[in-house]
C-alpha positions as CSV (number, residue, x, y, z in Angstrom):
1,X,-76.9,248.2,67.9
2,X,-78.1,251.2,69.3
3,X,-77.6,250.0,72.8
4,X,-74.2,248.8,71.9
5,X,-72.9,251.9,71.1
6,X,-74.5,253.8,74.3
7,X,-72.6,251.9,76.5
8,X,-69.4,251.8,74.3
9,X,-69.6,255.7,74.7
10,X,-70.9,256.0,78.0
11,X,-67.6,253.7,79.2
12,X,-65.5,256.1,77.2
13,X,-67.0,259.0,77.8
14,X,-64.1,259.6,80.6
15,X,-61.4,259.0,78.4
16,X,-58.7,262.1,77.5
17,X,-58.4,262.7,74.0
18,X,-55.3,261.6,73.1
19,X,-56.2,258.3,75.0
20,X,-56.5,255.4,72.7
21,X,-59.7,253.4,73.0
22,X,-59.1,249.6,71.5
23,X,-62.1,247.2,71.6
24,X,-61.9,243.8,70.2
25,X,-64.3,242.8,67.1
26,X,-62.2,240.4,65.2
27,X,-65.2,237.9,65.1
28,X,-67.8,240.1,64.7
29,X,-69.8,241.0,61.3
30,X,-68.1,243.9,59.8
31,X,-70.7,244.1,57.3
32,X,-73.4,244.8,60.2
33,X,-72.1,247.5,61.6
34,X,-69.4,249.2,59.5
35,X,-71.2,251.9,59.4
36,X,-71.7,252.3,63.0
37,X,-68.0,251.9,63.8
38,X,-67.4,254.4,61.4
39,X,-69.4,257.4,62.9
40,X,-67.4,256.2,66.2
41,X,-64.4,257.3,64.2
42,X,-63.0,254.3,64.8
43,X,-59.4,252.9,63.1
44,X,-60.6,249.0,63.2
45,X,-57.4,247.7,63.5
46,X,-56.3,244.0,66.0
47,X,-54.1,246.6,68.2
48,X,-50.8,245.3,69.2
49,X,-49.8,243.4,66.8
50,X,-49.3,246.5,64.0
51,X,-47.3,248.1,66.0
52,X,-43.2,248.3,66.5
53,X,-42.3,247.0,70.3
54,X,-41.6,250.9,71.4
55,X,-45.0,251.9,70.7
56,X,-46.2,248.7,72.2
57,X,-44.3,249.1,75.3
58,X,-45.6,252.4,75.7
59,X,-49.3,251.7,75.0
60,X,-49.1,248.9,77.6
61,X,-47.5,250.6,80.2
62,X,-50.1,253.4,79.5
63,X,-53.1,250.5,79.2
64,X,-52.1,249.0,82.7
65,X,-51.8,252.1,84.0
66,X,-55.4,253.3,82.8
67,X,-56.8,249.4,84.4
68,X,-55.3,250.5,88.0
69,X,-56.9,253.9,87.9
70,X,-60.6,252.2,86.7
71,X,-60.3,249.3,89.6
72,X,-59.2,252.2,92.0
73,X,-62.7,254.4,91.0
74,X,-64.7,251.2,90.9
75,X,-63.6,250.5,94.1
76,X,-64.0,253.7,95.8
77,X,-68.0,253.6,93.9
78,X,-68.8,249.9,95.3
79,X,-67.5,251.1,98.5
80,X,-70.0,254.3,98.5
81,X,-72.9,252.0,96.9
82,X,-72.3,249.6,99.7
83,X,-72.6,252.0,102.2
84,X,-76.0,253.8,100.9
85,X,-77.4,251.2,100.8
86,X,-76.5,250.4,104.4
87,X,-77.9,253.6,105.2
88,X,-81.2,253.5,103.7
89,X,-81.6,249.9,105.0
90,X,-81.0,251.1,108.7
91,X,-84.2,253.9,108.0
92,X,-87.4,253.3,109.1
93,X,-89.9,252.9,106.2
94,X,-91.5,255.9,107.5
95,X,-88.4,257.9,106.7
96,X,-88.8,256.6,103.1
97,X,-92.0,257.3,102.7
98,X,-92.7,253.6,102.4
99,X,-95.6,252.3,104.3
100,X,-94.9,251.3,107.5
């Protein structure tokens, strides 16, 4: 559970306070972690569906528009990773201090 929550806060740990953070435990065992959601301050509700179309609209709009950002930084990361790695492959192990 521990770990769980780690990463849930590490991938929100970017997020802007007024964003809304939605995660999907419908299937899970409330009774296992209640307390864990709760010091998340978490509202467990299923999303969408409690809401009037306006505010759906809006949360959408505002949920596609938070996807393109992510792919655009995860892209711009991959492309960085890629290219360190290329880097330290083209080094010499003796400019690693690997064994040669």
């Amino acid at each position: 559970m521990r770990w769980a929550i780690d990463c849930f806060r590490l991938t929100v740990a970017p997020a802007r306070p007024e964003t809304q953070i939605h995660t999907h435990m419908c299937y899970s065992e409330f009774a296992s972690m209640i307390e864990e959601i709760a010091r998340l301050d978490a509202n467990p509700d299923c999303g969408l569906k409690t809401r009037a179309w306006p505010e759906t609209r809006a949360a959408l709009t505002n949920l596609v528009a938070a996807a393109g950002r992510r792919r655009r930084t995860a892209e711009i990361l991959a492309t960085a990773v890629t290219a360190s790695r290329a880097a330290i492959t083209a080094l010499h192990p003796s400019q690693i201090g690997a064994p040669a």
